[in-house]
LUMNU-417512 format. One record per residue (C-alpha): residue number from 1; residue in one letter; x, y, z. Coordinates in steps of 0.2 Angstrom, whole numbers. Example, Ala and Ser with C-alpha at 12.3 -4.5 7.8 and 13.67 -1.06 7.14 Angstrom:
! residues 2
{k 1, r A, east 62, north -22, up 39};
{k 2, r S, east 68, north -5, up 36};
! end
This chain:
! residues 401
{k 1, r X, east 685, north 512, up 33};
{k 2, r X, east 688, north 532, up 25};
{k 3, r X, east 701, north 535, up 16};
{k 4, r X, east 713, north 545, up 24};
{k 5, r X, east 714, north 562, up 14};
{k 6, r X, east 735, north 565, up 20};
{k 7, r X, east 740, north 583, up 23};
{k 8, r X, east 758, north 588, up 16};
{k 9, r X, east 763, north 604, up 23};
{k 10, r X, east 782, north 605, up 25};
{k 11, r X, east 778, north 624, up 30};
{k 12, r X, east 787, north 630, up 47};
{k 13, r X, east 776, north 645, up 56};
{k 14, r X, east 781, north 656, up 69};
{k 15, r X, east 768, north 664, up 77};
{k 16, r X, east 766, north 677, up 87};
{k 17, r X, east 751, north 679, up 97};
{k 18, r X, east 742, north 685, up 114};
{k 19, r X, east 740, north 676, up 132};
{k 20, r X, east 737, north 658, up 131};
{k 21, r X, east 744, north 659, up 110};
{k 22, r X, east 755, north 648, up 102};
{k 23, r X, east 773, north 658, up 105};
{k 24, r X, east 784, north 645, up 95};
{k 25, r X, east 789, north 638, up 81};
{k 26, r X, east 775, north 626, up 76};
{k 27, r X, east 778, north 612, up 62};
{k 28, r X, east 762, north 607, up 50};
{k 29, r X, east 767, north 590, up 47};
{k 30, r X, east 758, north 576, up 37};
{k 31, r X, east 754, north 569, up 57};
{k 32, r X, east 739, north 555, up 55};
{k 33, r X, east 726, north 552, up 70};
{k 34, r X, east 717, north 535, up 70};
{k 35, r X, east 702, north 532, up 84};
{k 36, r X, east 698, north 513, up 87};
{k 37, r X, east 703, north 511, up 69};
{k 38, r X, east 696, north 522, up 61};
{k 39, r X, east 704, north 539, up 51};
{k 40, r X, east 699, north 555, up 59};
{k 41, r X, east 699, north 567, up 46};
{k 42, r X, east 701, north 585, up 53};
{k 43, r X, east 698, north 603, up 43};
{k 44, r X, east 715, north 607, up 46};
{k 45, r X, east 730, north 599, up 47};
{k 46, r X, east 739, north 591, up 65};
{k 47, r X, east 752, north 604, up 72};
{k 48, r X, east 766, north 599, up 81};
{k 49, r X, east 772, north 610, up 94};
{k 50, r X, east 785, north 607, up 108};
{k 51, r X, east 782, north 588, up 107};
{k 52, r X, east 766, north 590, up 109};
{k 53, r X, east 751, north 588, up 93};
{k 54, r X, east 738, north 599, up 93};
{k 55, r X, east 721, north 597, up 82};
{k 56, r X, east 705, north 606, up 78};
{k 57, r X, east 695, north 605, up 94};
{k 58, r X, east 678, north 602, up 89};
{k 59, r X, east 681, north 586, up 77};
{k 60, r X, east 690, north 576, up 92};
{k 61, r X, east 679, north 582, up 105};
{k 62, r X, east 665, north 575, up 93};
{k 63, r X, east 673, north 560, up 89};
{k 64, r X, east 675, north 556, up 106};
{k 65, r X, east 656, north 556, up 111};
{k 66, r X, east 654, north 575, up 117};
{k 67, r X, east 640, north 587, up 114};
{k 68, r X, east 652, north 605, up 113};
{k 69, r X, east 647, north 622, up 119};
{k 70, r X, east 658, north 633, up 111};
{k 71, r X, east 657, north 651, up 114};
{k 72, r X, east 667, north 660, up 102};
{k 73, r X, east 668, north 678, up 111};
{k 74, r X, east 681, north 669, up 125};
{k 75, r X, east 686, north 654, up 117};
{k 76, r X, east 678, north 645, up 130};
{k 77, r X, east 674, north 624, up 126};
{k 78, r X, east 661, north 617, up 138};
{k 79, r X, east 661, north 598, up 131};
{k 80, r X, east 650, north 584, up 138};
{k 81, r X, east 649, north 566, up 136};
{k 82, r X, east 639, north 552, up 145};
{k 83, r X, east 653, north 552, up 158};
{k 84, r X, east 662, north 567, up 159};
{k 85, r X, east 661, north 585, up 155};
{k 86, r X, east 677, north 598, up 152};
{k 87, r X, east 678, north 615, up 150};
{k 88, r X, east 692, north 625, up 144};
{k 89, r X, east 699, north 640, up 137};
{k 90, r X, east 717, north 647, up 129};
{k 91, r X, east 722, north 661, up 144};
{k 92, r X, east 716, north 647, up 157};
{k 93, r X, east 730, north 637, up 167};
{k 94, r X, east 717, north 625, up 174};
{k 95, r X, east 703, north 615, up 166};
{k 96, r X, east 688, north 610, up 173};
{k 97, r X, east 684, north 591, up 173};
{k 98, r X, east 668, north 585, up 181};
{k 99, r X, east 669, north 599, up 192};
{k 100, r X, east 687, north 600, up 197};
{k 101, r X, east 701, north 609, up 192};
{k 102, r X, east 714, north 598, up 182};
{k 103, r X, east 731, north 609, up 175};
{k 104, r X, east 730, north 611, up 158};
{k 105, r X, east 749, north 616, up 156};
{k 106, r X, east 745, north 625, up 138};
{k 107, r X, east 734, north 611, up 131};
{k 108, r X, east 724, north 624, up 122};
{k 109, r X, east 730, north 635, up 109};
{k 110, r X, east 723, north 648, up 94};
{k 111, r X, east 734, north 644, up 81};
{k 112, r X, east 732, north 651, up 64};
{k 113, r X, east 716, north 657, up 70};
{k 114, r X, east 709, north 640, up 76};
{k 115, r X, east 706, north 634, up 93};
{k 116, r X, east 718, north 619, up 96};
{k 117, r X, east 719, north 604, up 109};
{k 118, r X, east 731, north 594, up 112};
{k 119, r X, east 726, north 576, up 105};
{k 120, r X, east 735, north 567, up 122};
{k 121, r X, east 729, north 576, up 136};
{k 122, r X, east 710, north 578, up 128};
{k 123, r X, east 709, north 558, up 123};
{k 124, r X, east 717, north 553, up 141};
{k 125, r X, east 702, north 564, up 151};
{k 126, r X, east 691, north 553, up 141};
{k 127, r X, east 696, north 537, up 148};
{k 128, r X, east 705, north 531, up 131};
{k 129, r X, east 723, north 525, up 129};
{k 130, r X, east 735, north 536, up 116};
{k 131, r X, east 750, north 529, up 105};
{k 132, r X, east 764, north 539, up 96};
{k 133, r X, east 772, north 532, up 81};
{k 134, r X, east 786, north 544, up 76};
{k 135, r X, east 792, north 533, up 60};
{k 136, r X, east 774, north 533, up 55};
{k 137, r X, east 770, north 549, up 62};
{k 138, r X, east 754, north 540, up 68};
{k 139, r X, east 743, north 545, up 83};
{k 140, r X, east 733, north 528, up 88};
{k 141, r X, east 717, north 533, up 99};
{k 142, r X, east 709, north 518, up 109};
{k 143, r X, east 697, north 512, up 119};
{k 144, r X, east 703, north 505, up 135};
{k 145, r X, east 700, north 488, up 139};
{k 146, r X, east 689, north 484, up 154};
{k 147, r X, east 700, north 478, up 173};
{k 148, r X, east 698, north 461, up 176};
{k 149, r X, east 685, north 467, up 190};
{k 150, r X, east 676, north 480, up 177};
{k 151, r X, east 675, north 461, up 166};
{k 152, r X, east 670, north 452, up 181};
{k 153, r X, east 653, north 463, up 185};
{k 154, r X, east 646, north 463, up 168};
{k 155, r X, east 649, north 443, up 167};
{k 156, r X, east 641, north 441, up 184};
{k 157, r X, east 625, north 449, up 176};
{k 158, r X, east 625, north 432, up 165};
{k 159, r X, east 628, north 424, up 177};
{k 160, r X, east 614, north 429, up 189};
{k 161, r X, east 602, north 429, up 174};
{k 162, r X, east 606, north 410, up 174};
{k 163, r X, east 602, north 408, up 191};
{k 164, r X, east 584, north 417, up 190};
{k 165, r X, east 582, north 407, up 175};
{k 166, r X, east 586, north 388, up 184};
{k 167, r X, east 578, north 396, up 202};
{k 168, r X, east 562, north 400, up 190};
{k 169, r X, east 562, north 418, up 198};
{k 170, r X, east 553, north 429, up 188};
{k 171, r X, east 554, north 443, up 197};
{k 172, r X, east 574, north 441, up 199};
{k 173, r X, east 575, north 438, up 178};
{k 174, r X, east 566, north 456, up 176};
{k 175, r X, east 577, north 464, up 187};
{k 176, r X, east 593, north 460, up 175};
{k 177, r X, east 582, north 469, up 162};
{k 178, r X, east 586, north 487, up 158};
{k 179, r X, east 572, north 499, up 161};
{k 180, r X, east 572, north 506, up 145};
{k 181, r X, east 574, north 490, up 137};
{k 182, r X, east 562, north 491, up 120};
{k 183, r X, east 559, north 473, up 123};
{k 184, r X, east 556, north 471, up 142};
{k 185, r X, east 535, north 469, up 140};
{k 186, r X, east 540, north 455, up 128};
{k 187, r X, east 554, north 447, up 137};
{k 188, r X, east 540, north 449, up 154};
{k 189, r X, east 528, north 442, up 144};
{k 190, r X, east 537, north 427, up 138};
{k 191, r X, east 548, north 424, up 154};
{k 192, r X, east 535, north 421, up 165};
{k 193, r X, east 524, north 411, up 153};
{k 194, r X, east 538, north 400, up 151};
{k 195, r X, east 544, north 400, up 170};
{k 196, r X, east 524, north 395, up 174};
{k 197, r X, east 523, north 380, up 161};
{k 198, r X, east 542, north 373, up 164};
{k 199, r X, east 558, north 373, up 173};
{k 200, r X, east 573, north 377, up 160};
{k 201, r X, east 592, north 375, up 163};
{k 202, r X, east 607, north 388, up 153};
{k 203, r X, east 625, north 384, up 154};
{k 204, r X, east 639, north 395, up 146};
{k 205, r X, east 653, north 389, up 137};
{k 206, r X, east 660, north 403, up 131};
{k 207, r X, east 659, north 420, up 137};
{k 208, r X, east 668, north 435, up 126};
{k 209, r X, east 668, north 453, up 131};
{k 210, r X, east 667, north 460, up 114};
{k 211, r X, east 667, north 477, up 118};
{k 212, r X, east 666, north 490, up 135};
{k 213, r X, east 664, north 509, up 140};
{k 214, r X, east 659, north 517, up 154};
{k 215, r X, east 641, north 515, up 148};
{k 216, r X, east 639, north 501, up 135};
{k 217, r X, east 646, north 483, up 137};
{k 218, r X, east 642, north 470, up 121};
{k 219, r X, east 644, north 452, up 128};
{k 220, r X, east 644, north 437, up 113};
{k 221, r X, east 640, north 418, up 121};
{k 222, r X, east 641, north 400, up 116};
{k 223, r X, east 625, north 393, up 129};
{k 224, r X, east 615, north 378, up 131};
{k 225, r X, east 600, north 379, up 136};
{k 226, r X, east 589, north 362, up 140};
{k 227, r X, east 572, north 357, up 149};
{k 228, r X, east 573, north 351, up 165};
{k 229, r X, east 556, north 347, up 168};
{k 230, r X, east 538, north 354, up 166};
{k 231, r X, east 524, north 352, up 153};
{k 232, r X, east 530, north 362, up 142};
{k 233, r X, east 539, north 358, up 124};
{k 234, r X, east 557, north 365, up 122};
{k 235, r X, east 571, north 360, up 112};
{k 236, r X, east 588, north 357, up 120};
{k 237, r X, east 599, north 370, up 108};
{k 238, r X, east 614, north 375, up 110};
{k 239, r X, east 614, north 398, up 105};
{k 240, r X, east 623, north 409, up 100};
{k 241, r X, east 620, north 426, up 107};
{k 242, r X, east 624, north 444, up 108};
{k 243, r X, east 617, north 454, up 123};
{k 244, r X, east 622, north 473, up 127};
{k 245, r X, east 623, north 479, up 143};
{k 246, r X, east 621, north 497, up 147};
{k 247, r X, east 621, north 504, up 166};
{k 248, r X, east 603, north 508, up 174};
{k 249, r X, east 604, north 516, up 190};
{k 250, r X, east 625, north 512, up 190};
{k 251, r X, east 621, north 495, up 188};
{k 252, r X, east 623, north 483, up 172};
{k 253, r X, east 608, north 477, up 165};
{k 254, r X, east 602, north 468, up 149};
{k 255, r X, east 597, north 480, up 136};
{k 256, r X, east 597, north 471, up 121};
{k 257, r X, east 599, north 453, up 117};
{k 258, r X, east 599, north 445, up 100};
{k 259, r X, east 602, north 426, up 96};
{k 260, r X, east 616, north 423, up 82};
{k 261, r X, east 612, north 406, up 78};
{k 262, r X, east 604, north 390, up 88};
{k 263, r X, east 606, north 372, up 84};
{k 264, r X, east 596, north 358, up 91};
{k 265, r X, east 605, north 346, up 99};
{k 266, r X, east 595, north 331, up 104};
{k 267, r X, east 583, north 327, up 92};
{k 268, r X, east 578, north 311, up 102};
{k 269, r X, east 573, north 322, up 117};
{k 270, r X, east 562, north 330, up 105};
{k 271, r X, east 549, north 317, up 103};
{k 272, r X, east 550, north 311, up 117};
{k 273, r X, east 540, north 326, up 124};
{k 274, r X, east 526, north 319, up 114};
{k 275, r X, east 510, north 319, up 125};
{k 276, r X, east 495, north 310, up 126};
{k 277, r X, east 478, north 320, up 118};
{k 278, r X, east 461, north 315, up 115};
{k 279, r X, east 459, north 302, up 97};
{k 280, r X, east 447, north 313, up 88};
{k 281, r X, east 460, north 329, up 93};
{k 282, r X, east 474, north 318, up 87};
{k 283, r X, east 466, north 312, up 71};
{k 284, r X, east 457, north 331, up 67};
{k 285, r X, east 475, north 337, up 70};
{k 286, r X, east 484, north 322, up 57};
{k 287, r X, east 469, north 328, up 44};
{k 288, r X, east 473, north 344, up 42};
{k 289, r X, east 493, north 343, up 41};
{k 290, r X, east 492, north 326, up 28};
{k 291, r X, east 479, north 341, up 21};
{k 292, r X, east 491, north 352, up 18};
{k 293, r X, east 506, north 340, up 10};
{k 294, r X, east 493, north 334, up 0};
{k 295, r X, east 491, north 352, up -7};
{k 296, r X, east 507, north 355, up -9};
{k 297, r X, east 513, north 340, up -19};
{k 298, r X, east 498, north 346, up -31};
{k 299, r X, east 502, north 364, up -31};
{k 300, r X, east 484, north 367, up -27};
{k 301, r X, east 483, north 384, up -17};
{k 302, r X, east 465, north 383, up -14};
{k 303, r X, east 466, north 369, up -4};
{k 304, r X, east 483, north 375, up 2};
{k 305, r X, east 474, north 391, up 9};
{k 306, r X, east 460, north 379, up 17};
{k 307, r X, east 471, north 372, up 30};
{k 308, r X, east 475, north 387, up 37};
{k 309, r X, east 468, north 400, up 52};
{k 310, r X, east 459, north 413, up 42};
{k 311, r X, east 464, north 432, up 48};
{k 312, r X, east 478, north 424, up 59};
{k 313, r X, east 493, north 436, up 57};
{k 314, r X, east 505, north 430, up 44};
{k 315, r X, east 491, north 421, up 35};
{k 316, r X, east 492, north 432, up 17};
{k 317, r X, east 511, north 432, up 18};
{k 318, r X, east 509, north 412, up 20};
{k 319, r X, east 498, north 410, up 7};
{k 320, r X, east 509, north 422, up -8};
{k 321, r X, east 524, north 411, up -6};
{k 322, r X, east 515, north 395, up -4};
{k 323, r X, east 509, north 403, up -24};
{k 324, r X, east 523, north 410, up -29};
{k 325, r X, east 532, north 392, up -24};
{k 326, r X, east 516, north 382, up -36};
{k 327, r X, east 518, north 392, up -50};
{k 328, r X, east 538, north 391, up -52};
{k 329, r X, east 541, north 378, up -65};
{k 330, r X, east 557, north 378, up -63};
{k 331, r X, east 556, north 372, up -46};
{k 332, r X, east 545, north 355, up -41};
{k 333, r X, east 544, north 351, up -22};
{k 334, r X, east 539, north 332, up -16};
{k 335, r X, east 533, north 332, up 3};
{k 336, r X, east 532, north 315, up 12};
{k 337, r X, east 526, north 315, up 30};
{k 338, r X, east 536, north 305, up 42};
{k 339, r X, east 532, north 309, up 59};
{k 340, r X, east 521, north 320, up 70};
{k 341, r X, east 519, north 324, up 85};
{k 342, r X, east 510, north 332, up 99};
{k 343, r X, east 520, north 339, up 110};
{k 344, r X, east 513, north 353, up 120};
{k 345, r X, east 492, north 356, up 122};
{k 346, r X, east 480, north 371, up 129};
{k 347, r X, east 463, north 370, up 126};
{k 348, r X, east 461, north 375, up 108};
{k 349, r X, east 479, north 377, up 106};
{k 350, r X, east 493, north 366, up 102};
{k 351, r X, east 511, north 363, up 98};
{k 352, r X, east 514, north 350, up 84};
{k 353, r X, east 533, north 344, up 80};
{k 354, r X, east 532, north 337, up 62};
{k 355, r X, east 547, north 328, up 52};
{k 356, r X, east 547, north 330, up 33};
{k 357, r X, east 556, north 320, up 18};
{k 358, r X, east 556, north 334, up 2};
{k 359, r X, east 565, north 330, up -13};
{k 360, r X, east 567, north 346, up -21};
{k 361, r X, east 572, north 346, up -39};
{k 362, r X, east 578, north 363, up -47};
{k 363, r X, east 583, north 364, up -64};
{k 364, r X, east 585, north 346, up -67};
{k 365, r X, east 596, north 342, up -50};
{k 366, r X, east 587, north 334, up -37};
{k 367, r X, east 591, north 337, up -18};
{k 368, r X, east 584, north 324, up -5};
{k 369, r X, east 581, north 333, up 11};
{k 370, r X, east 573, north 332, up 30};
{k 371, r X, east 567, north 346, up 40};
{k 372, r X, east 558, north 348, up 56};
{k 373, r X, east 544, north 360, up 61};
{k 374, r X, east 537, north 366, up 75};
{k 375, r X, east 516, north 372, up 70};
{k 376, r X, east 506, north 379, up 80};
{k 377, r X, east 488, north 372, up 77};
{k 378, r X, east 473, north 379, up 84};
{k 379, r X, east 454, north 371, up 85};
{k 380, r X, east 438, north 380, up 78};
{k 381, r X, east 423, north 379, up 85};
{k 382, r X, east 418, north 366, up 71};
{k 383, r X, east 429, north 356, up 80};
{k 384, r X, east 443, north 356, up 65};
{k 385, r X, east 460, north 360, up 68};
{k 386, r X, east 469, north 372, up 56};
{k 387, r X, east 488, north 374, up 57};
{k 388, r X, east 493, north 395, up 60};
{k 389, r X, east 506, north 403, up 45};
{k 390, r X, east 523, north 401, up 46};
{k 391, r X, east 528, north 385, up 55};
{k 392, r X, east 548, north 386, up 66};
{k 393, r X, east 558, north 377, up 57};
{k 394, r X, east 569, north 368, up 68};
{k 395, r X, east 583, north 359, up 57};
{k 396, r X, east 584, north 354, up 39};
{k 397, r X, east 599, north 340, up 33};
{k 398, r X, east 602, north 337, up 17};
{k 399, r X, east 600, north 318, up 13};
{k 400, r X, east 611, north 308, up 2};
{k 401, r X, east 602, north 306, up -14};
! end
């Protein structure tokens, strides 16, 4: 948060000045402005005058969101946001707001030779809620808080990207999307992939509107999300997730969505998507995985580098900390296989859920623990599988040692 630089003026100025200039007596106090929180530092000092606190145009304008054309000759503010536009000069009795003429009743004055606003009526066009303190002296600028029917249309946008989802509607999913969206190819890309392979199920149980303007909505959620049916491996987890919402053609969409945290919740309905492959597969899969705990347990990068996809993206990342992990002496890992499995399978591509036992032991202590991975194997035309860098890892519990 800044630190509030106070002003101390106990000065009283009386002024006297042309059409549409402050006429009397204004008082330089030590008045403070605070915009959703934050401190707004101005170049010069608040002024009260007739009940009314003026401030230096250009900092609250900017702080509010507005590009300002500001053309010195007539005083005359053009301000624009992403929702409204004003315009406004000292000899005018009227502002124009989007267009329309709004009475300005002296809300812009020159005073000591800078063009002032007053902070109530400026903060008020722009949709925001304003507070006086007079003990404090405080001015507390705020966002307004979205209507229960502003709330209710940007959580029906969840609530219809849930029904695409369980209607397996592609085409319904996408149109939630924002346009501009950085990461609509990829959600396209996976979405329909997914949709094509497997029938998935989201349930909300909590829904938070964190934040809303006229232009951006940030929605957190707690959600489940769990396979219904299909041939396709997915873990039933329960997320936590942030989307932001901004308008596209005036309607909400999905701009953003980023996952918090997920947990898996049912770690028995992840084996049971165990599917049936062909021996040689199976046992050309189990060799290379026991391949690789085998290299690890002896720190032998060499062989550790053998089991993976060469030139597969990630592969020289995977193999520098698989080194760096060897040569730490102060660190000694144990790898014991307990369970594999595979659980999704397209032609030379595979999805192999694997449960590990490692007793790590760092600087003497010992810590027993179990994680599970998701790999993704791949076969060569050799016939061999080789595992791709940098398995998902699923869960990891610590163990009692």
């Amino acid at each position: 948060m800044k630190r509030l630089m106070g002003f101390v003026l106990a000065l009283l100025v009386v002024l006297t000045m042309a059409a549409g200039t402050a006429s009397a007596a204004t008082q330089q106090t030590d008045i403070k402005v605070k915009l959703n929180g934050e401190w707004v530092i101005f170049p010069a000092p608040p002024v009260l005058l007739n009940s009314k606190t003026y401030v230096e145009f250009r900092t609250l304008f900017t702080k509010l969101g507005y590009k300002i054309d500001y053309t010195a000759a007539t005083k005359t503010i053009k301000a624009t946001s992403a929702v409204r536009s004003i315009q406004m000069q000292p000899t005018g009795t009227t502002a124009l707001v989007d267009g329309k003429k709004v009475p300005v009743n002296g809300e812009m004055k020159l005073i000591s030779g800078r063009t002032m606003v007053g902070v109530r009526f400026i903060a008020t066009l722009s949709d925001k809620t304003v507070n006086w303190d007079g003990t404090k002296k405080l001015v507390t600028i705020a966002d307004k808080g979205p209507t229960a029917a502003q709330k209710a249309e940007v959580v029906a946008v969840l609530n219809q990207l849930a029904a695409a989802e369980d209607k397996q509607d592609a085409d319904a999913f996408m149109a939630l999307i924002h346009s501009a969206s950085p990461y609509r190819s990829d959600i396209n890309d996976a979405i329909r992939g997914q949709f094509a392979h497997m029938h998935t199920k989201t349930e909300y149980d909590e829904i938070t509107l964190e934040s809303y303007s006229a232009t951006e909505a940030v929605v957190s959620t707690v959600e489940r999300t769990y396979k219904v049916s299909g041939d396709g491996f997915y873990p039933s987890t329960e997320n936590e997730i942030v989307y932001t919402l901004r308008k596209d053609n005036g309607k909400w969409a999905i701009y953003d969505i980023e996952q918090m945290s997920a947990e898996v919740k049912d770690f028995d309905a992840l084996w049971k998507q165990e599917i049936t492959v062909a021996d040689a597969d199976k046992a050309a899969i189990n060799t290379v995985l026991n391949a690789q705990t085998a290299a690890t347990n002896a720190k032998d990068i060499a062989a550790y580098t053998a089991t993976l996809v060469p030139d597969a993206e990630g592969f020289q990342d995977d193999v520098d900390s698989a080194k760096e992990m060897f040569e730490d002496t102060d660190t000694e890992v144990k790898m014991t296989l307990e369970r594999s499995a595979v659980v999704e399978m397209h032609d030379t591509e595979a999805l192999l859920l694997v449960s590990y036992k490692m007793d790590l032991t760092m600087e003497g202590e010992s810590m027993p623990v179990r994680s599970v991975f998701i790999f993704h194997v791949q076969k060569q035309q050799d016939g061999k599988w080789l595992l791709m860098p940098g398995p998902e890892e699923l869960s990891t519990e610590f163990l009692e040692s």
